[in-house]
C-alpha positions as a Markdown table, in Angstrom:
| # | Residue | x | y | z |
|---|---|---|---|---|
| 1 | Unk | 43.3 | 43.0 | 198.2 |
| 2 | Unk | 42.5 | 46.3 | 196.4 |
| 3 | Unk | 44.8 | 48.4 | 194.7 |
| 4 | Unk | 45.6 | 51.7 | 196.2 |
| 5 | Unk | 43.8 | 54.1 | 193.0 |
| 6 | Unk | 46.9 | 56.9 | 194.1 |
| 7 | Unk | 49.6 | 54.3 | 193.3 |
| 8 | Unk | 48.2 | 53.6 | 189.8 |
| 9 | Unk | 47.7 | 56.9 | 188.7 |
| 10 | Unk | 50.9 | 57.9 | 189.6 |
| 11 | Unk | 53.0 | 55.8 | 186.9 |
| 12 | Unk | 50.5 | 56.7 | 184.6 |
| 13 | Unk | 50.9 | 60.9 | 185.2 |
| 14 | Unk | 55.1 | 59.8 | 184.8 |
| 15 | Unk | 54.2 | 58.1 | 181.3 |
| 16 | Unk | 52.2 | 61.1 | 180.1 |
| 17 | Unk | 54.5 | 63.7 | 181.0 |
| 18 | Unk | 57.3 | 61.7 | 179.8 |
| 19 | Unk | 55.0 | 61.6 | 176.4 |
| 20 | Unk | 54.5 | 65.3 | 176.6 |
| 21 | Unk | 58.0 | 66.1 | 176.7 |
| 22 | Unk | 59.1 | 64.3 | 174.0 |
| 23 | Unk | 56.2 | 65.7 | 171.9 |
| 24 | Unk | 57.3 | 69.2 | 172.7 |
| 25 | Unk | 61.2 | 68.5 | 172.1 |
| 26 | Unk | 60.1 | 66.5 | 168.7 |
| 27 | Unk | 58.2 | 69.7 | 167.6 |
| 28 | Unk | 61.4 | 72.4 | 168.5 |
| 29 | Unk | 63.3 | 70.2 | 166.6 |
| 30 | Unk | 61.2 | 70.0 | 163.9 |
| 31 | Unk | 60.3 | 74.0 | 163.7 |
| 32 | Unk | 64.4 | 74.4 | 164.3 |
| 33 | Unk | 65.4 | 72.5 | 161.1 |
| 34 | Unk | 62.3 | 74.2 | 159.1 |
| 35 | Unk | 63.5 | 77.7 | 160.3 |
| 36 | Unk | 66.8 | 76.6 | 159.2 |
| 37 | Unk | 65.5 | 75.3 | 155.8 |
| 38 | Unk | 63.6 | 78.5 | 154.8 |
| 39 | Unk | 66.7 | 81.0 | 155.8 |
| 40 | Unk | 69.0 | 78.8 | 153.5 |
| 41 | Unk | 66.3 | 78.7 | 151.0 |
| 42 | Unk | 66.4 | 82.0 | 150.4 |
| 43 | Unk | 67.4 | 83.7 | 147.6 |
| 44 | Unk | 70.6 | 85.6 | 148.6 |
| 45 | Unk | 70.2 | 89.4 | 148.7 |
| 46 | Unk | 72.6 | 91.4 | 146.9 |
| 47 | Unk | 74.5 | 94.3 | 148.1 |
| 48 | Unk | 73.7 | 98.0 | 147.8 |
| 49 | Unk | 76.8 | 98.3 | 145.3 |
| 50 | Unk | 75.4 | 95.2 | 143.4 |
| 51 | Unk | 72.3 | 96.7 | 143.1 |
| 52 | Unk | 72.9 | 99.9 | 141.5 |
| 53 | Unk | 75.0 | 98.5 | 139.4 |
| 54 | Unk | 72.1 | 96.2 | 137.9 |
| 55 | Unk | 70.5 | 99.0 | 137.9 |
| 56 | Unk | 72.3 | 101.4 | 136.0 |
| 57 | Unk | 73.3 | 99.0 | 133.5 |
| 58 | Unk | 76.2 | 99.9 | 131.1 |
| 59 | Unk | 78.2 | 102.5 | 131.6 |
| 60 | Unk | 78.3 | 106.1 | 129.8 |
| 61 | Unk | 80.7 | 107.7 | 128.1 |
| 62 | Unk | 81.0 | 111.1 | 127.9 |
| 63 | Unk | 83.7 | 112.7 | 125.4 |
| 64 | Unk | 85.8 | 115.7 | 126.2 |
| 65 | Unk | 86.8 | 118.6 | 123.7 |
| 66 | Unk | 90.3 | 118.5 | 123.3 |
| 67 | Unk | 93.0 | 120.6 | 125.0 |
| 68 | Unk | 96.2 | 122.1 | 124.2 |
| 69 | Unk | 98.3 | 123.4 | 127.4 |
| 70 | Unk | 101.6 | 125.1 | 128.2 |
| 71 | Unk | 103.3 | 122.6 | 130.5 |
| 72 | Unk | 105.5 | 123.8 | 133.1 |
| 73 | Unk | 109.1 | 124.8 | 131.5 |
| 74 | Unk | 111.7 | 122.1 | 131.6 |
| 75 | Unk | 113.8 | 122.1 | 128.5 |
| 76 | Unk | 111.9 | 125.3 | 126.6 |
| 77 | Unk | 108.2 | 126.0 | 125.8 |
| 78 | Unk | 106.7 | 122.5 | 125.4 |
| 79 | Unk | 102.9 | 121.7 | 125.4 |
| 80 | Unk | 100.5 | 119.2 | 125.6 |
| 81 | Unk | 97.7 | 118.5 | 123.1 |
| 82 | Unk | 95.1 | 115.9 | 124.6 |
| 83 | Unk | 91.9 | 114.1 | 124.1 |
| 84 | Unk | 90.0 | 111.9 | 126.7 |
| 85 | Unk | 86.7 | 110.3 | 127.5 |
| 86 | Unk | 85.4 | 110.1 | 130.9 |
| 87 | Unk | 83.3 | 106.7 | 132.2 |
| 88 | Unk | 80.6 | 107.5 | 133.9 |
| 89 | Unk | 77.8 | 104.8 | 135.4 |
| 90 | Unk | 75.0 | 105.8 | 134.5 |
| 91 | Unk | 73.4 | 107.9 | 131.9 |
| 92 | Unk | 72.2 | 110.6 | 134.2 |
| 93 | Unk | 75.9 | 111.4 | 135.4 |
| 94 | Unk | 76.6 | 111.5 | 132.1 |
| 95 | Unk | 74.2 | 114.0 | 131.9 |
| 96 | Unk | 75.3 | 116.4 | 135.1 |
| 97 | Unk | 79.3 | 116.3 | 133.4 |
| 98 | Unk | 78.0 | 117.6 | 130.2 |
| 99 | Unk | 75.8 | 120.2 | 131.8 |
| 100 | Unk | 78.7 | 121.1 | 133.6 |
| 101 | Unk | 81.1 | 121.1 | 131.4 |
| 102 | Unk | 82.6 | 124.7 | 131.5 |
| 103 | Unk | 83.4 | 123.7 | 134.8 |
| 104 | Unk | 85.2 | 120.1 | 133.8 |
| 105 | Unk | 87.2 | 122.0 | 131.3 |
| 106 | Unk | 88.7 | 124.8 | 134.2 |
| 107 | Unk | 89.1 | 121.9 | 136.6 |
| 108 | Unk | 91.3 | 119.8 | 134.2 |
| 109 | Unk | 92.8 | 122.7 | 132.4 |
| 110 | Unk | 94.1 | 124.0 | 135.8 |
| 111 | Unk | 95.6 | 120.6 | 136.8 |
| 112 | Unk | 97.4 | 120.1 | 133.3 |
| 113 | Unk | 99.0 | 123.5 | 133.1 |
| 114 | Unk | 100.5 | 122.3 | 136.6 |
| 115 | Unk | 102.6 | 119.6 | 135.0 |
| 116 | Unk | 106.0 | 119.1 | 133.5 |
| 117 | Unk | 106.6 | 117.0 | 130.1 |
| 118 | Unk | 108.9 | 114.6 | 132.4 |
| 119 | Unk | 105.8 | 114.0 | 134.9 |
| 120 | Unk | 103.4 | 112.5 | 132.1 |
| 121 | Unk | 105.4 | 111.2 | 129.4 |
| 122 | Unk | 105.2 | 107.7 | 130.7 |
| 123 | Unk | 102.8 | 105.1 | 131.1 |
| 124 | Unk | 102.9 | 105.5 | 135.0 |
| 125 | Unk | 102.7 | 109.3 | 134.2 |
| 126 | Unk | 99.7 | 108.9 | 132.5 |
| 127 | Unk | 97.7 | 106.6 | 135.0 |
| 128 | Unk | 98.9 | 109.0 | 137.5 |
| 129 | Unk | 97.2 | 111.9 | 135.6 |
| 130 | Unk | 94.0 | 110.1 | 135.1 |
| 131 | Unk | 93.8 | 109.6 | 139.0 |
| 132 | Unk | 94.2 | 113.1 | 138.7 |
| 133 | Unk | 91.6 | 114.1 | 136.8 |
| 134 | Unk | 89.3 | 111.7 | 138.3 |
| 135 | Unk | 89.9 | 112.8 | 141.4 |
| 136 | Unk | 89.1 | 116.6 | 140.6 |
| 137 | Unk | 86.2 | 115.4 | 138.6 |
| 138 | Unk | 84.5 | 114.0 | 141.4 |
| 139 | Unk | 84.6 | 116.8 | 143.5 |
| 140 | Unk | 80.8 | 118.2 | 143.8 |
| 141 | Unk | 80.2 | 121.2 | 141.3 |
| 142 | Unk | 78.5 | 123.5 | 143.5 |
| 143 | Unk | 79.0 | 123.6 | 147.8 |
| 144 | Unk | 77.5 | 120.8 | 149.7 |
| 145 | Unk | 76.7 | 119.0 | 146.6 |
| 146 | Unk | 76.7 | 115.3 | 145.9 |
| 147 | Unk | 80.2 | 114.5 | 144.2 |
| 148 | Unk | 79.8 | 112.9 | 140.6 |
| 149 | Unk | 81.2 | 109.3 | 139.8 |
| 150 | Unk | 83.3 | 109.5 | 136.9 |
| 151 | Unk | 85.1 | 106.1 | 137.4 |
| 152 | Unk | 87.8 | 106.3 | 134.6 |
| 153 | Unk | 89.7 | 108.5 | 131.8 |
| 154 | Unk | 90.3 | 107.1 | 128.5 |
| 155 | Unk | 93.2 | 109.2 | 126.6 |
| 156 | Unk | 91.6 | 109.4 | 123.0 |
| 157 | Unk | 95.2 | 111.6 | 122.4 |
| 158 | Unk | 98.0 | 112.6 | 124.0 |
| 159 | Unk | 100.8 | 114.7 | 122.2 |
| 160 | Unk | 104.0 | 116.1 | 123.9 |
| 161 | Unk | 106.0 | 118.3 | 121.7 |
């Protein structure tokens, strides 16, 4: 009897596309978990914030001139006699506060003659003021300008009398 030459070639094309299908799913497997490796692998990137930061380094400190100011009246004349240092990041804002400096001194000059003894004589009064400054400080120094990044005020002194 002879064999029928379809019939054997028929389980034989089963078995090699069986084969070829399990080559194909071994090697998406394998190139799955290797994609997966290398993005783990990878050294994670830092922020934007992170960045500058390791960028700029320490911080600068730029010291203000002291003032003396007529507070508002409460209980007779009363003034205010202060010293501070602003904290900027890097040295180049350091640089645009000092070159505009007759411009920092009107700015916080302005906001201090606004205030009554009672407002800033205690501790919360003071960290309230120092928002305060920063936040006029950080206002751009000419229109459509980029705002500066003084970051914190450091009372040097601070007399009430």
């Amino acid at each position: 009897m002879k064999a029928d030459p379809k019939a054997e070639a028929a389980p034989a094309a089963k078995g090699s596309n069986k084969l070829i299908i399990i080559i194909v799913l071994a090697l998406v497997v394998l190139a799955g978990g290797g994609g997966a490796a290398w993005f783990f692998m990878q050294p994670k990137a830092a922020g934007p914030a992170h960045k500058e930061a390791a960028k700029a380094g320490p911080p600068e400190y730029v010291a203000i001139d002291q003032f003396v100011v007529n507070l508002q009246p409460e209980n007779g004349d009363q003034y205010l006699q202060v010293a501070f240092t602003l904290q900027v990041p890097t040295q180049k804002d350091g640089e645009e506060i000092k070159a505009n400096m007759a411009k920092v001194r009107s700015r916080v000059l302005l906001l201090l003659s606004g205030k009554k003894a009672s407002e800033i004589a205690t501790v919360e009064g003071k960290h309230q003021l120092a928002k305060e400054i920063i936040a006029s400080l950080n206002q751009p120094f000419v229109d459509k300008g980029e705002p500066q990044q003084v970051s914190d005020v450091l009372f040097t002194a601070f007399i009430i009398q």
